[in-house]
VOBAGU-539855 format. One record per residue (C-alpha): residue number from 1; residue in three letters; x, z, y. Coordinates in Angstrom, 1 decimal, padded with zeros to 4 digits. Layout:
residues N
{resi=NUM, resn=ALA, c1=X, c3=Z, c2=Y}
...
//
This chain:
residues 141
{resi=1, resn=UNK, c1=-077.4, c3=-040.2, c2=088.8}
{resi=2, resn=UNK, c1=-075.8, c3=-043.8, c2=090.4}
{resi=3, resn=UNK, c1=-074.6, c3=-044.8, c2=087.2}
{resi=4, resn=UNK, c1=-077.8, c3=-043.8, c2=085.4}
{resi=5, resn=UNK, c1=-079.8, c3=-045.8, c2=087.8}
{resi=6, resn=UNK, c1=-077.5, c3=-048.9, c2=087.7}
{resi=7, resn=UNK, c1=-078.1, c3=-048.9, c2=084.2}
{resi=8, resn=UNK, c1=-081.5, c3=-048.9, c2=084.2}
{resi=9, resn=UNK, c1=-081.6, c3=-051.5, c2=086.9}
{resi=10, resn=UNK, c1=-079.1, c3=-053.8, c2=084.9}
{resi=11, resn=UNK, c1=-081.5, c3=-053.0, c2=081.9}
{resi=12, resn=UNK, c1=-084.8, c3=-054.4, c2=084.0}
{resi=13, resn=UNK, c1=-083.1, c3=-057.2, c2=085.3}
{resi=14, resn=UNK, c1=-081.7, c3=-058.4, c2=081.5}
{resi=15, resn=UNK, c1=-085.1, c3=-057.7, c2=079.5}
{resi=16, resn=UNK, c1=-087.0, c3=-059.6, c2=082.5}
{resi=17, resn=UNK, c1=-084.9, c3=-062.7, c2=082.1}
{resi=18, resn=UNK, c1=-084.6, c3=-063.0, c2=078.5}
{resi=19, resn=UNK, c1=-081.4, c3=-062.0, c2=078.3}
{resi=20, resn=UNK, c1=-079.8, c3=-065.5, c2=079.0}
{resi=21, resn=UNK, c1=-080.7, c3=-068.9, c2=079.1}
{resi=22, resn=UNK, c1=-082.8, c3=-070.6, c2=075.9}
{resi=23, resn=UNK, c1=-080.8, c3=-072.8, c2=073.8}
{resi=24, resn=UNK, c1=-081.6, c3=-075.7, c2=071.3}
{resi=25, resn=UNK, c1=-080.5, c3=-078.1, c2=068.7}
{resi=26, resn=UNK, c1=-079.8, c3=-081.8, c2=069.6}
{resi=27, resn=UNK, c1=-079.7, c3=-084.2, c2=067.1}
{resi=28, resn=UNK, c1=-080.2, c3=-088.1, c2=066.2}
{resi=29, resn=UNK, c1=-078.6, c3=-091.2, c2=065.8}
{resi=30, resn=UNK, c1=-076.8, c3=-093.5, c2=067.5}
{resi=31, resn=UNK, c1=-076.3, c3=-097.4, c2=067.2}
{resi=32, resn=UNK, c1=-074.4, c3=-100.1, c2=069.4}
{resi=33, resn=UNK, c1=-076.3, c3=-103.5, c2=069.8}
{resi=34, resn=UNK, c1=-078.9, c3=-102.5, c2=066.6}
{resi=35, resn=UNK, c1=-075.8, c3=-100.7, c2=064.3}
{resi=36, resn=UNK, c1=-075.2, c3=-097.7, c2=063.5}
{resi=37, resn=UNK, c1=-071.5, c3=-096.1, c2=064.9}
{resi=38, resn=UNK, c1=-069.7, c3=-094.4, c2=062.3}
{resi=39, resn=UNK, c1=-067.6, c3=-092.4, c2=064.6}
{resi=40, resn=UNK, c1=-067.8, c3=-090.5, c2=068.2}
{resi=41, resn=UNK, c1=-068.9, c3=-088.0, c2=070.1}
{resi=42, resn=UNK, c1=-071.9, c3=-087.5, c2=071.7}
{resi=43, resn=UNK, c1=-071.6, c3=-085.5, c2=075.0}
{resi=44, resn=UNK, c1=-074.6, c3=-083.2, c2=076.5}
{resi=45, resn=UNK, c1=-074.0, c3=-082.4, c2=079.9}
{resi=46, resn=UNK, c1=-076.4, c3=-079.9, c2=080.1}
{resi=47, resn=UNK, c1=-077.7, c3=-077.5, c2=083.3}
{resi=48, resn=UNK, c1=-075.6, c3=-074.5, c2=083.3}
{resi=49, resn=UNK, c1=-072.8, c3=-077.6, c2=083.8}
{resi=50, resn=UNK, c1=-070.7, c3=-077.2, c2=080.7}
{resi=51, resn=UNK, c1=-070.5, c3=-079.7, c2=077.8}
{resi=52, resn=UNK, c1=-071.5, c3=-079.7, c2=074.7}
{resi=53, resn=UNK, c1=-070.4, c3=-082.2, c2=071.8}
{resi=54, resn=UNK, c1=-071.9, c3=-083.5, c2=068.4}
{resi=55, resn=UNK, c1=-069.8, c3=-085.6, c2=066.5}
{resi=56, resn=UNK, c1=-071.0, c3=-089.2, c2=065.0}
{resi=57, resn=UNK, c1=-070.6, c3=-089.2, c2=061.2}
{resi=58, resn=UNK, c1=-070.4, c3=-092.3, c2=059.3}
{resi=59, resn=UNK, c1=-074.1, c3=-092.5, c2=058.9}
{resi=60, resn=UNK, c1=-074.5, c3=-092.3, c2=062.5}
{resi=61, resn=UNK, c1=-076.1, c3=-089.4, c2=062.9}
{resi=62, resn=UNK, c1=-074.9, c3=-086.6, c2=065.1}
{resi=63, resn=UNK, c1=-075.9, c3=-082.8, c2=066.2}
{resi=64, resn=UNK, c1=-075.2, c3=-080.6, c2=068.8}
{resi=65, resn=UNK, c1=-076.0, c3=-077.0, c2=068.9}
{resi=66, resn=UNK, c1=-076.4, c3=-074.7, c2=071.7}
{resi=67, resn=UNK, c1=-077.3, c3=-077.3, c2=074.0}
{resi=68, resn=UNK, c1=-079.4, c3=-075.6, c2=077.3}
{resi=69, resn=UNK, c1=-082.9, c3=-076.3, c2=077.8}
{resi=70, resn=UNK, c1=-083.8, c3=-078.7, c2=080.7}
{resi=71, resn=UNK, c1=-083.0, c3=-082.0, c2=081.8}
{resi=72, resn=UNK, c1=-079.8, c3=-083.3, c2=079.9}
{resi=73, resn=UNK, c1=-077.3, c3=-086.1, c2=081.0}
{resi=74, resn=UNK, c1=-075.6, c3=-087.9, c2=077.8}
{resi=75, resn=UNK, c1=-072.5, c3=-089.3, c2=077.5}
{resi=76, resn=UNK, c1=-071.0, c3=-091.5, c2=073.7}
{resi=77, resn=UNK, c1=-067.4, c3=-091.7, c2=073.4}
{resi=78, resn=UNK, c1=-065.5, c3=-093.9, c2=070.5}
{resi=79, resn=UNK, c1=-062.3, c3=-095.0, c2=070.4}
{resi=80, resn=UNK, c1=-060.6, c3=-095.9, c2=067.6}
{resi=81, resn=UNK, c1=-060.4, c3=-093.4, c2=064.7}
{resi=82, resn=UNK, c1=-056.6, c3=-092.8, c2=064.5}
{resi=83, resn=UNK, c1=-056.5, c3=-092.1, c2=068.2}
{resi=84, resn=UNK, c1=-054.6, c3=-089.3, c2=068.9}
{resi=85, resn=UNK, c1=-054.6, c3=-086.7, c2=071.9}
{resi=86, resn=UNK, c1=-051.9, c3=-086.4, c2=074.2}
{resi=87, resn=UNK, c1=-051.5, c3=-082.7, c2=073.0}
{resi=88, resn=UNK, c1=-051.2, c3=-084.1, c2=069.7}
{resi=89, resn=UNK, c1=-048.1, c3=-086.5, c2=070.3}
{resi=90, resn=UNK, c1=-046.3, c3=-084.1, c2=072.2}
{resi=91, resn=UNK, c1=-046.6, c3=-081.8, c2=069.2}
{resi=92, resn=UNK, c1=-045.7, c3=-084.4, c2=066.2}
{resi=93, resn=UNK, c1=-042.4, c3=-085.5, c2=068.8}
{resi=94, resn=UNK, c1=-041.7, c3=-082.1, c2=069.5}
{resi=95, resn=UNK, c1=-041.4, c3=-081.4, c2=065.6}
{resi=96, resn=UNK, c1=-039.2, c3=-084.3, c2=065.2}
{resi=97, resn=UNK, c1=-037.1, c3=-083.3, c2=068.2}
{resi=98, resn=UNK, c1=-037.7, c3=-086.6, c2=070.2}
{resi=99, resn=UNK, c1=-039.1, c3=-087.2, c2=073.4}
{resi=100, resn=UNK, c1=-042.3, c3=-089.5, c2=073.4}
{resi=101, resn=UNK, c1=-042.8, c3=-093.0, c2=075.4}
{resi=102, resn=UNK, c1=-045.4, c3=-093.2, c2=078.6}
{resi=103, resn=UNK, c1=-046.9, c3=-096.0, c2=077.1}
{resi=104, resn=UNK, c1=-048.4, c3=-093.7, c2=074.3}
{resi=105, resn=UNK, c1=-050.0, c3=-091.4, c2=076.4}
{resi=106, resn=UNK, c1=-052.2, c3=-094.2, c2=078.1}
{resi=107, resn=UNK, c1=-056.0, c3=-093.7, c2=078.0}
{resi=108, resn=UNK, c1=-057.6, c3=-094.6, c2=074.7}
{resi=109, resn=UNK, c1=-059.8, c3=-098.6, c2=074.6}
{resi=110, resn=UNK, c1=-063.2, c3=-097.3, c2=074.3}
{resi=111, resn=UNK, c1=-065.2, c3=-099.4, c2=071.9}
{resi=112, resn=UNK, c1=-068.3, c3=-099.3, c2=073.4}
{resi=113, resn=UNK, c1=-069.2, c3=-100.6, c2=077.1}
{resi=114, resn=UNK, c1=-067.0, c3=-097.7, c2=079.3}
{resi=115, resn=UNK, c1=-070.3, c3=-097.0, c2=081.4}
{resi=116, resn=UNK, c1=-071.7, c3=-094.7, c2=078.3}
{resi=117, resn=UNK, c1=-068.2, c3=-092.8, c2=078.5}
{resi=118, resn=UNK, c1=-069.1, c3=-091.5, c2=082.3}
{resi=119, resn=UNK, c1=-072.2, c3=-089.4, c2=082.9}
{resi=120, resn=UNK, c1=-072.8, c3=-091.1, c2=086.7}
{resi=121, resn=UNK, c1=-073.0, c3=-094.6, c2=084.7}
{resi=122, resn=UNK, c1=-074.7, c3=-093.8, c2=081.0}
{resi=123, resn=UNK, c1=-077.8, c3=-093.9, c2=082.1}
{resi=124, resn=UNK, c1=-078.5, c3=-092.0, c2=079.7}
{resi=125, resn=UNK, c1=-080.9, c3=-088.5, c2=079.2}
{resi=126, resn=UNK, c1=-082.9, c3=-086.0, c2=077.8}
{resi=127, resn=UNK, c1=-085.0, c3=-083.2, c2=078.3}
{resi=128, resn=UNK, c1=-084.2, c3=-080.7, c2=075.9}
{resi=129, resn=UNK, c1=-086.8, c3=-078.3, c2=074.5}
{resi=130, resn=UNK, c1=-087.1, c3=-075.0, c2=072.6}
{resi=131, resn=UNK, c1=-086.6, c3=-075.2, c2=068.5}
{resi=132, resn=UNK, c1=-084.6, c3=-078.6, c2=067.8}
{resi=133, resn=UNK, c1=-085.1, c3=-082.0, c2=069.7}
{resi=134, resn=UNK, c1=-084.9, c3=-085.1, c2=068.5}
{resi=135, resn=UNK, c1=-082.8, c3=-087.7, c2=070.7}
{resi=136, resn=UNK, c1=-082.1, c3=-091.5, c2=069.1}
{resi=137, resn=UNK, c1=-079.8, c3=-093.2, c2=071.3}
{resi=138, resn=UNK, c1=-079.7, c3=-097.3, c2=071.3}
{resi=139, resn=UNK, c1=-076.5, c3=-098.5, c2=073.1}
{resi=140, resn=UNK, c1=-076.8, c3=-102.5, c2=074.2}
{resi=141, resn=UNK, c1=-074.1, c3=-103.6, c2=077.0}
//
């Protein structure tokens, strides 16, 4: 009789909230001092706290899906295209049976004024909406 009434209690609670937080489309484009970037990531730092990315194509366009309802911080990284992680150097040495230099695992030169890489200095947000939201992003320095 518990269980049953748990159940029916969890079921209530669920069906009352929706069943989860509403979710949307972000999409847009992004340009540095009036052009377009060909490359990045744009970061939503949304309200349930975790992030989610869109990558810049060569167009300078980007999308993120999934991205919470409600106000939005934004962050743009780009650094230069054949940057590598440091999970990725460890690998490629590690295949070649060699041990990798400190110097290669410093932090990547942003192109783009380092404020936009930090979400308490981008200045930068959105309030997201149900369906798909449109969000153009003009970087200047």
């Amino acid at each position: 009789m518990l269980v049953r009434l748990l159940a029916f209690s969890a079921i209530v609670v669920l069906s009352s909230t929706g069943c989860g937080a509403k979710r949307s489309t972000v999409s847009g484009s992004v340009t540095y001092k009036g052009k377009n970037l060909t490359h990045g990531i744009v970061v939503l730092h949304g309200v349930d706290g975790v992030p989610v990315n869109g990558s810049i194509d060569e167009s300078g366009k980007y999308e993120a899906k999934d991205v919470p309802i409600g106000e939005t911080l934004v962050t743009v990284l780009q650094v230069t295209k054949d940057y590598k992680s440091p999970a990725e150097i460890r690998k490629e040495y590690e295949t070649a049976g060699k041990n990798p230099s400190p110097e290669l695992f410093a932090p990547p030169k942003s192109l783009i004024p380092v404020k936009y890489n930090i979400v308490d200095t981008s200045g930068l947000k959105v309030n997201i909406t149900s369906g798909k939201t449109n969000f153009d992003i003009g970087l200047v320095d």
